[in-house]
N, C-alpha and C positions, 0 to 999 in steps of 0.2 A: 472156202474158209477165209474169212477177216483178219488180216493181220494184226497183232497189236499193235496202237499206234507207240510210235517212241515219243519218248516227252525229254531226251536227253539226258547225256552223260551225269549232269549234277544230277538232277530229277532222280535219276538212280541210284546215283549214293545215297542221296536221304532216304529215298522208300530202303533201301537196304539197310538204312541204320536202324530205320523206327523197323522194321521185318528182325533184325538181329535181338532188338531189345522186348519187342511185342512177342515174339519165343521163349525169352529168357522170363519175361514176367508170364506166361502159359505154363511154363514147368514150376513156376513159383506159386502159381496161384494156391492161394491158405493156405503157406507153409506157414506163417506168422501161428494164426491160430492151432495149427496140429502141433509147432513147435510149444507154446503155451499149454495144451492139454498133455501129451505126450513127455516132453521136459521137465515144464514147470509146472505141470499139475495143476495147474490155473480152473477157476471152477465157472458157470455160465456170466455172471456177471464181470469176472476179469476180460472171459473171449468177447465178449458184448462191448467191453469196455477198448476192447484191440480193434474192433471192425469198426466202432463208430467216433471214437475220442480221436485215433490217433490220426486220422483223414480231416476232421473239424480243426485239429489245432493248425494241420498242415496248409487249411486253408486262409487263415487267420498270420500264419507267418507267412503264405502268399499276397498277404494284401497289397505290404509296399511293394514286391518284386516287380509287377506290370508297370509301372510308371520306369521302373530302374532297368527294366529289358526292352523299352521302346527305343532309348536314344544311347542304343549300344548296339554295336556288330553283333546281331542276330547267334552267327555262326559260332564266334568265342563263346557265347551264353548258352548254347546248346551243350556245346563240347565241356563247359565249367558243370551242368550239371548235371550230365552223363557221369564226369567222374567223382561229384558231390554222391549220388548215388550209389556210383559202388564202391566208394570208399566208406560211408556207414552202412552198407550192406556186410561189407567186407568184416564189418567188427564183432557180426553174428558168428559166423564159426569159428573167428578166434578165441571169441571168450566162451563158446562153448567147448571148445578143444582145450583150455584151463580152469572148466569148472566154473568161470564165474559170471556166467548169463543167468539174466534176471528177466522179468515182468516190467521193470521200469526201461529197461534199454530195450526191448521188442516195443514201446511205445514210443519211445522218444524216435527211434530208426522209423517207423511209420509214418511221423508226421515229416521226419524231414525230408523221407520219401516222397511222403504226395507234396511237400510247398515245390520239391524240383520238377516233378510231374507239371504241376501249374507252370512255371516255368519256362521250363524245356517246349512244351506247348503251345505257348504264348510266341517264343522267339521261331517255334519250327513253324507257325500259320504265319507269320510275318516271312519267313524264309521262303517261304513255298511260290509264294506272289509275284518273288521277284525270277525263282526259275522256272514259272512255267508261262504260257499265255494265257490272258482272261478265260482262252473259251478253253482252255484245256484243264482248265482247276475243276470243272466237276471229275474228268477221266481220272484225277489224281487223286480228289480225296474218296473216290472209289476204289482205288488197289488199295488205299490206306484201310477201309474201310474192309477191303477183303482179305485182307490179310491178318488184320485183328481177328475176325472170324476165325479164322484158319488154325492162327495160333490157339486160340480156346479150344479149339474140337481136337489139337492133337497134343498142345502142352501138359493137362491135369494129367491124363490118363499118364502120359509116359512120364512127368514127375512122382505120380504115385507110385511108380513101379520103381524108379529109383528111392525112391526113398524106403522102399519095403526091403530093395536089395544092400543099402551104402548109408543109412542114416536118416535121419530128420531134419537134417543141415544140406544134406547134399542139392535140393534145388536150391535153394541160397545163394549158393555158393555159383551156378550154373547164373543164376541172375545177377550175380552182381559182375561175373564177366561178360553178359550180355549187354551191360551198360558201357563198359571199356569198349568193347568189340563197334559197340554203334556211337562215341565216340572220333574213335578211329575211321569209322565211314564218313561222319558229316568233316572231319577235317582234310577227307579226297575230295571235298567238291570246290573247284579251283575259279570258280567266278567270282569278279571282283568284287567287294561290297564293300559300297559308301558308310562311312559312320551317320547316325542319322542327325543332323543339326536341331539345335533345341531354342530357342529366344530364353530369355531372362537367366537366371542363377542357374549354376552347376547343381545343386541338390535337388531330389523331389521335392516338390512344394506338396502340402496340405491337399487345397484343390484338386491333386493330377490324382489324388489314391482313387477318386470318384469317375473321371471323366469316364473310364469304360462302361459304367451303370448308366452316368448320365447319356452318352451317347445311345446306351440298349434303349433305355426309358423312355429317350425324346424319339427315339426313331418306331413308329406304330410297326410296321412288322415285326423285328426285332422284339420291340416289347414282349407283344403277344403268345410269338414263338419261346420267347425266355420261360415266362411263365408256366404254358405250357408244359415245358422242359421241366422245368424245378419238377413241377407234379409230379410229369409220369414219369421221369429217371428218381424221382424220391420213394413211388409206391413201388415199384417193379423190383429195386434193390432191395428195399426193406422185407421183399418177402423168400428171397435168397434164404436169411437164416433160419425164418419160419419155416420152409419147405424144407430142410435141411432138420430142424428137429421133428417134422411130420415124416416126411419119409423113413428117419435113421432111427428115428426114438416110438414115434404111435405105431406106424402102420408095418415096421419091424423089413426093411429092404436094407439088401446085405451092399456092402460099399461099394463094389461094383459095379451096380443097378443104379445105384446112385448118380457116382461119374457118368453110366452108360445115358442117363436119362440126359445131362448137360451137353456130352459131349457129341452127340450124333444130331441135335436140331440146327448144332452151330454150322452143317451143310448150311443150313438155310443163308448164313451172313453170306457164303462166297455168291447165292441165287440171289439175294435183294440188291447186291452192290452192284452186280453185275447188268442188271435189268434198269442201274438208276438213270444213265445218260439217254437210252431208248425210250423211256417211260417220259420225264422230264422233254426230251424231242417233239413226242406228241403230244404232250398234254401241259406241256408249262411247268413251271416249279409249286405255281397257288394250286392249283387240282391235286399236287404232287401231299403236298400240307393239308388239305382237307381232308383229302380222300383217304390216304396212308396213314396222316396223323390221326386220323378217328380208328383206320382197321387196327391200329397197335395197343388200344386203349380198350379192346373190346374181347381179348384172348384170356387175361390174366384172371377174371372169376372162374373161372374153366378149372384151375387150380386146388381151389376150394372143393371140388367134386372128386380128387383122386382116392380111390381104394385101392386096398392090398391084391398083389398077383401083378399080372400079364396085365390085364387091362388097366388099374396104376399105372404101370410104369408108361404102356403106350400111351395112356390120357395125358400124362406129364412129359412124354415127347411131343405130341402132337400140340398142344397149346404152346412148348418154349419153339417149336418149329413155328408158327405161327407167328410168336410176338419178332423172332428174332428175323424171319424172312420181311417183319412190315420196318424195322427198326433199321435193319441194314440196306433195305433201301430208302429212308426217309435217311437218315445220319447224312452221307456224303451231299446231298441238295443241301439240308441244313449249314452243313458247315461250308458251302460254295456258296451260299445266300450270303450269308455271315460277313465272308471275306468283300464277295461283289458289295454290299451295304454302307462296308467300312472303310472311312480315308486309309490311308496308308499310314497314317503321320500317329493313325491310332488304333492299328492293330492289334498290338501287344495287351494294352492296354484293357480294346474288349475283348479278347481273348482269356485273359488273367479273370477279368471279372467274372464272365459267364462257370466259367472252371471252377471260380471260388464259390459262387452261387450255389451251382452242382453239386460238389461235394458237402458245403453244408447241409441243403436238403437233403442230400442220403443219409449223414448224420443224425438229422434229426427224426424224419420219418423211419430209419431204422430204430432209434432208441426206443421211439413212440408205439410202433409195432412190439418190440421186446415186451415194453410193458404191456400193451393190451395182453398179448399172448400170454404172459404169464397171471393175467387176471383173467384171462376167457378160455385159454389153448389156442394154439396157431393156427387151427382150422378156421376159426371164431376169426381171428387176427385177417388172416390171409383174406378171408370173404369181405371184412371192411375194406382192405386195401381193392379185389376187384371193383367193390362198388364204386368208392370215389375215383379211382380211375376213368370210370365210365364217363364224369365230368367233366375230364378234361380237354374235350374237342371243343368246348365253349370258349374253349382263352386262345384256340388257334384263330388267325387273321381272320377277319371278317369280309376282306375286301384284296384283291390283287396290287402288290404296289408297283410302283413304278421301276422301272429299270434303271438297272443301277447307275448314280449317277456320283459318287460319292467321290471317284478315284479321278475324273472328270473336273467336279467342280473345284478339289484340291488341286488340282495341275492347275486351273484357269487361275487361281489364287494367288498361285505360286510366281505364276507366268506377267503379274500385274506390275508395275513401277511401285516401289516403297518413295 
């Protein structure tokens, strides 16, 4: 038996913070929307308007943040919006414990939620770089990766159950001490950190809200891969809701079968994270992006074929068993590419971007999807989204790039006489 390797003391705090708060948000997951239908009686285009507005604005009050969390102590910017988070989480079961939660304050909590998501994000890949070694960043954002997994396959289910036994509020409330709780981890990890030095004026300049694009843009892998990305994390989300009213609403599967159907392929995230650094070993990170990034783009018409009964439900495991075993293991190369690509001096910064990209896409190709579905039905819906998926192995890299040299040429820079 292979020991795990250790990546250190710090190294462990942070996976333990992001493992404390990646559980907190598993047991969270659609409370926002059940509290809206369940509460506030909210009807498809409010909960439509919860899942895609309130992530789009979040992203858009992300914008300035990456420039503002590049040339700041990483660690404080974690920990500020750890407790940014569950301080307007927190404002949920108060004002529903006095009657006066609304539709407007489950949207505005949303987006502030995800700008600190982007955020916290941005400052933990910049954090990450300085505690572990280059070649150990793929081994790390693989537990990151498998423990995301993890918390999906066993958060919804035992949220649901708390919530059927203690209220509509009660994950909430689990989440937003989950944010506290991983707070408190990233402020045990006791290694020094430099402030990061800036040239010209104290404020963000105009220029810096761009450089993380521009860096993705000018750099042809990156490029490639972003695009990519937008697609297929835009069509795969987008068909969440639609599958969600085909299962619960056409084809009449009771909630259970529902969650059961989410929650047992997410095995698969611990099997693809786990296989990423052996796989990557022998075959390089480009074979890694070709190969994987075409098998994840080719499960999701599979969806469009599900019927009522046993074989439903197993079709709809087997194909989210599929996307999630190619997805969990391309994710951790990606985001270890990402890092190896980018100076140091601008981590933050494409890190914020690519997050903001992200979550716009899903916004958008979710809204886009609602309406087709509600002009064709989600069956109709869900099969466009598998087709153009099919697409999108054309915008992966064309060509292997070079090794990274990015952290490299910023040292040599650095290292020169002014």
């Amino acid at each position: 038996m292979v020991a795990r390797r250790s990546l250190g003391r710090d190294f462990g705090w942070l996976w333990a913070a992001y493992a404390v708060s990646a559980y907190g948000s598993g047991l969270g997951f659609g409370a926002f929307p059940l509290i809206a239908v369940l509460v506030l009686h909210a009807g498809p285009a409010e909960v439509s308007a919860l899942s895609a507005v309130g992530p789009a604005v979040g992203a858009l009050i992300a914008l300035p943040l990456g420039p503002w969390v590049e040339f700041r102590r990483k660690r404080p910017v974690m920990i500020a919006m750890d407790l940014t988070r569950f301080a307007v989480m927190a404002t949920i079961p108060v004002a529903y414990a006095l009657g006066r939660l609304g539709f407007l304050q489950l949207l505005v909590v949303s987006a502030l939620v995800a700008a600190s998501k982007i955020a916290f994000n941005a400052a933990s890949g910049s954090c990450l770089r300085t505690l572990v070694r280059p070649d150990d960043l793929l081994v790390a954002n693989a537990r990151f990766e498998s423990t995301n997994w993890s918390s999906i396959a066993v958060g919804p289910p035992l949220g649901g159950a708390a919530i059927a036994v203690f209220g509509p509020v009660t994950t909430v409330v689990a989440d937003a001490l989950s944010y506290l709780l991983s707070a408190l981890g990233v402020s045990a990890i006791r290694g020094r950190e430099e402030r990061p030095r800036r040239t010209g004026a104290g404020r963000v300049r105009a220029g810096e809200l761009l450089d993380g694009w521009r860096h993705i843009l000018t750099h042809p892998g990156l490029r490639a891969l972003y695009f990519n990305n937008l697609l297929v994390g835009g069509l795969i989300m987008a068909t969440e809701p639609l599958l969600a009213v085909l299962l619960l609403g056409r084809l009449g599967f009771p909630p259970w079968q529902y969650g059961l159907a989410f929650a047992v392929p997410c095995v698969g995230g611990l099997i693809g994270s786990r296989l990423a650094r052996r796989v990557v070993a022998r075959y390089g990170q480009y074979r890694v992006f070709r190969t994987v990034g075409t098998l994840r783009a080719v499960w999701l018409i599979g969806l469009a074929f599900v019927r009522p009964g046993v074989v439903g439900l197993v079709t709809v495991m087997a194909v989210e068993l599929a996307i999630i075993i190619s997805m969990s293991l391309y994710s951790p190369v990606l985001a270890t590419y990402r890092l190896e690509q980018t100076p140091a001096d601008r981590t933050a910064r494409t890190l914020s971007a690519w997050s903001i990209g992200s979550q716009a896409s899903i916004a958008v190709f979710t809204a886009l999807g609602g309406l087709l579905a509600d002009a064709t039905g989600p069956r109709t819906a869900i099969t466009v989204a598998g087709l153009l998926i099919l697409a999108s192995p054309l915008l992966l890299p064309r060509r292997e790039s070079p090794s990274p040299t990015a952290d490299r040429e910023l040292a040599a820079a650095t290292a020169q006489p002014q």
